[in-house]
C-alpha positions in Angstrom: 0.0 0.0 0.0 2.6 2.3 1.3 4.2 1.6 -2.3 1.1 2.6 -4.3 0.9 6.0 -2.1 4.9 6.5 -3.1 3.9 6.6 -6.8 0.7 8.8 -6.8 2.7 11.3 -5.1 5.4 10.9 -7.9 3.2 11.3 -10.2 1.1 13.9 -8.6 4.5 16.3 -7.9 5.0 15.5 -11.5 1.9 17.4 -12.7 2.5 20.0 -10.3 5.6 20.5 -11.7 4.3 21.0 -15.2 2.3 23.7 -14.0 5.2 25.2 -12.2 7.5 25.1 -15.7 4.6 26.3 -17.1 3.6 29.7 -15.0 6.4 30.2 -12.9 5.9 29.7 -8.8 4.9 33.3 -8.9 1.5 33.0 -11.2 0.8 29.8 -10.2 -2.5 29.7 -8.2 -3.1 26.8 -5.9 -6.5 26.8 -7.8 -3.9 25.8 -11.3 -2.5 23.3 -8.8 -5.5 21.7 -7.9 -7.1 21.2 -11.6 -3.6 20.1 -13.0 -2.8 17.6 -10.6 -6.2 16.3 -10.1 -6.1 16.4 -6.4 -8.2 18.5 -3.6 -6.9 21.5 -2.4 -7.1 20.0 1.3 -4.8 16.5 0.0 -2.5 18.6 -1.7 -1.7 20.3 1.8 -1.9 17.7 4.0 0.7 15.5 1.9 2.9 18.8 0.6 2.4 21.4 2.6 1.7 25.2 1.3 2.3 26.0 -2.1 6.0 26.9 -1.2 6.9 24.0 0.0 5.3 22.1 -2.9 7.3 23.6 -4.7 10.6 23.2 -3.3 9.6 19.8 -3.6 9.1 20.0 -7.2 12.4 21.0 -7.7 13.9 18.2 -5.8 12.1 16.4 -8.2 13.2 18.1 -11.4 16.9 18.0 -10.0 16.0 13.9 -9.7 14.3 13.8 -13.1 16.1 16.1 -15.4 18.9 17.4 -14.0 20.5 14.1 -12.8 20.3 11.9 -15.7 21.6 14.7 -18.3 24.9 14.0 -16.0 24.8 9.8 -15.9 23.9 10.6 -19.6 27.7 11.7 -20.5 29.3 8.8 -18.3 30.7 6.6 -20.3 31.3 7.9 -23.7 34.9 7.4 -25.2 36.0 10.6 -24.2 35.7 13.6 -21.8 35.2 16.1 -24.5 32.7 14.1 -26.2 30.9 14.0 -22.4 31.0 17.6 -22.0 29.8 18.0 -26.0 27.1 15.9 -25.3 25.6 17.4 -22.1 25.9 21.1 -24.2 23.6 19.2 -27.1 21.4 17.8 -24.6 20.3 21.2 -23.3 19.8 22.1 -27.3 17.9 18.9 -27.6 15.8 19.6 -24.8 14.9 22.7 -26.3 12.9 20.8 -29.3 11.0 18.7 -26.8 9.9 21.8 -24.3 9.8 25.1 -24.9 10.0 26.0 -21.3 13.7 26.0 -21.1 15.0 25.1 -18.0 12.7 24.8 -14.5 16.2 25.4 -12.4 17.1 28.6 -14.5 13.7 29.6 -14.5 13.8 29.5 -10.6 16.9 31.1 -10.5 15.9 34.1 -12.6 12.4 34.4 -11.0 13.1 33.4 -7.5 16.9 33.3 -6.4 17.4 36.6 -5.1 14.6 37.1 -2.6 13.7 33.4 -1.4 16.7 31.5 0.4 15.7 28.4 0.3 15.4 28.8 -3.4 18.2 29.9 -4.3 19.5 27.0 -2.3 18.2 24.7 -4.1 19.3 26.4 -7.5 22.8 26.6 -6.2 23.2 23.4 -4.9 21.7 21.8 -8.8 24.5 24.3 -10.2 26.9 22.7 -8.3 26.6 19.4 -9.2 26.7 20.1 -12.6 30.0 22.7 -12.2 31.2 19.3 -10.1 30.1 17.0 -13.3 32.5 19.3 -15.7 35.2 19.3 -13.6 35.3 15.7 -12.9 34.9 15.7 -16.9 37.6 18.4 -17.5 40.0 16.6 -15.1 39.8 13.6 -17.0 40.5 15.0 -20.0 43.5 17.1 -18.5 44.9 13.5 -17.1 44.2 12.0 -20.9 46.3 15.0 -22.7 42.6 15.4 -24.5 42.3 18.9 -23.0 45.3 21.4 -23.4 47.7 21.2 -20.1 48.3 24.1 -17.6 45.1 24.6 -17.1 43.1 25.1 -14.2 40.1 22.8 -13.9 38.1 24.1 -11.4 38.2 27.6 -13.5 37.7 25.7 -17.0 34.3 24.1 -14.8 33.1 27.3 -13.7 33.3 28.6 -17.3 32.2 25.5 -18.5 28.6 25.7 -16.1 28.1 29.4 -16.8 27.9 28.8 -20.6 25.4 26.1 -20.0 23.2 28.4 -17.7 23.5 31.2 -20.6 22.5 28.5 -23.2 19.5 27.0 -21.1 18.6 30.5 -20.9 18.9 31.4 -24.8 16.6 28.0 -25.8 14.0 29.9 -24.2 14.0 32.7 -27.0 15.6 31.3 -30.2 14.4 28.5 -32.3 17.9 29.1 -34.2 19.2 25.5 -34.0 23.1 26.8 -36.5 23.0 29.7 -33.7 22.8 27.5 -31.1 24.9 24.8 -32.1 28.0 27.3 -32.8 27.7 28.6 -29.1 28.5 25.0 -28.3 31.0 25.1 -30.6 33.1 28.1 -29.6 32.5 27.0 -26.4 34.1 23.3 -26.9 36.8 25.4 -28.7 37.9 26.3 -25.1 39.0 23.6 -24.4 41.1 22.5 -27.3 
């Protein structure tokens, strides 16, 4: 029983967070909430709590979802440019399958400055995938794939910031050759 419970709520946060991705947390009504996820105003906060905390835990769940598998995506490929390469692609893939861009950079941008717990959140999603490039960028150093004398940690942090500024440009450009060269200048980096 407990089991079945686990996955309503899965699927439940899952709606929620479609409406969320949607609106933004800010024009988001918990009267949205309740007709997208199907459930009554008094369920949704006896199981999540206010609309806040909802949505902090639809963002746990997009970090779970989303976030998380675009890094596990880029293990194993035959080398750590190719990784990096393909988590940049990803994000323009992405783009073709959800025009909402993406729900951590939305947060960011609409949230982040006046709600700690947040920008938290955001931060801490950043930093795993800053953590992801520089375990990628390390390897590459160690290989000889990736110019020596550089700085790794630095490389990451320039690495994650184009990504943010990409995940932000899918939102207004349907310009797949202007994309694609961002990724390409960027990847030029590295060389």
């Amino acid at each position: 029983m407990a089991r079945n419970k686990e996955f309503e709520v899965h699927t439940v946060l899952g709606k929620a967070m479609d409406v969320f991705w949607e609106k933004g947390y800010e024009k988001t009504s918990m009267q949205d909430l309740v007709t997208q996820m199907g459930v009554h105003r008094r369920s949704i906060y006896d199981t999540f709590g206010d609309k806040h905390e909802l949505f902090m835990q639809v963002i746990d769940r997009y970090d779970e979802l989303v976030v998380t598998p675009i890094h596990h995506s880029a293990d194993g490929l035959p080398s750590a440019k190719q990784a990096i390469r393909h988590i940049f692609e990803r994000t323009i893939r992405k783009k073709e399958q959800s025009p909402r861009g993406c729900l951590m950079v939305n947060t960011a941008v609409e949230l982040a400055v006046h709600d700690e717990e947040a920008a938290a959140k955001v931060n801490q999603s950043f930093g795993k995938t800053e953590a992801k490039f520089q375990e990628l960028v390390e390897l590459g150093l160690k290989s000889g794939e990736i110019g020596g004398g550089r700085d790794a940690q630095k490389l990451s942090q320039f690495l994650n910031n184009a990504l943010l500024g990409l995940r932000v440009l899918v939102k207004t450009t349907d310009n797949r050759e202007k994309l694609q060269g961002i990724v390409d200048i960027t990847m030029s980096v590295l060389d």
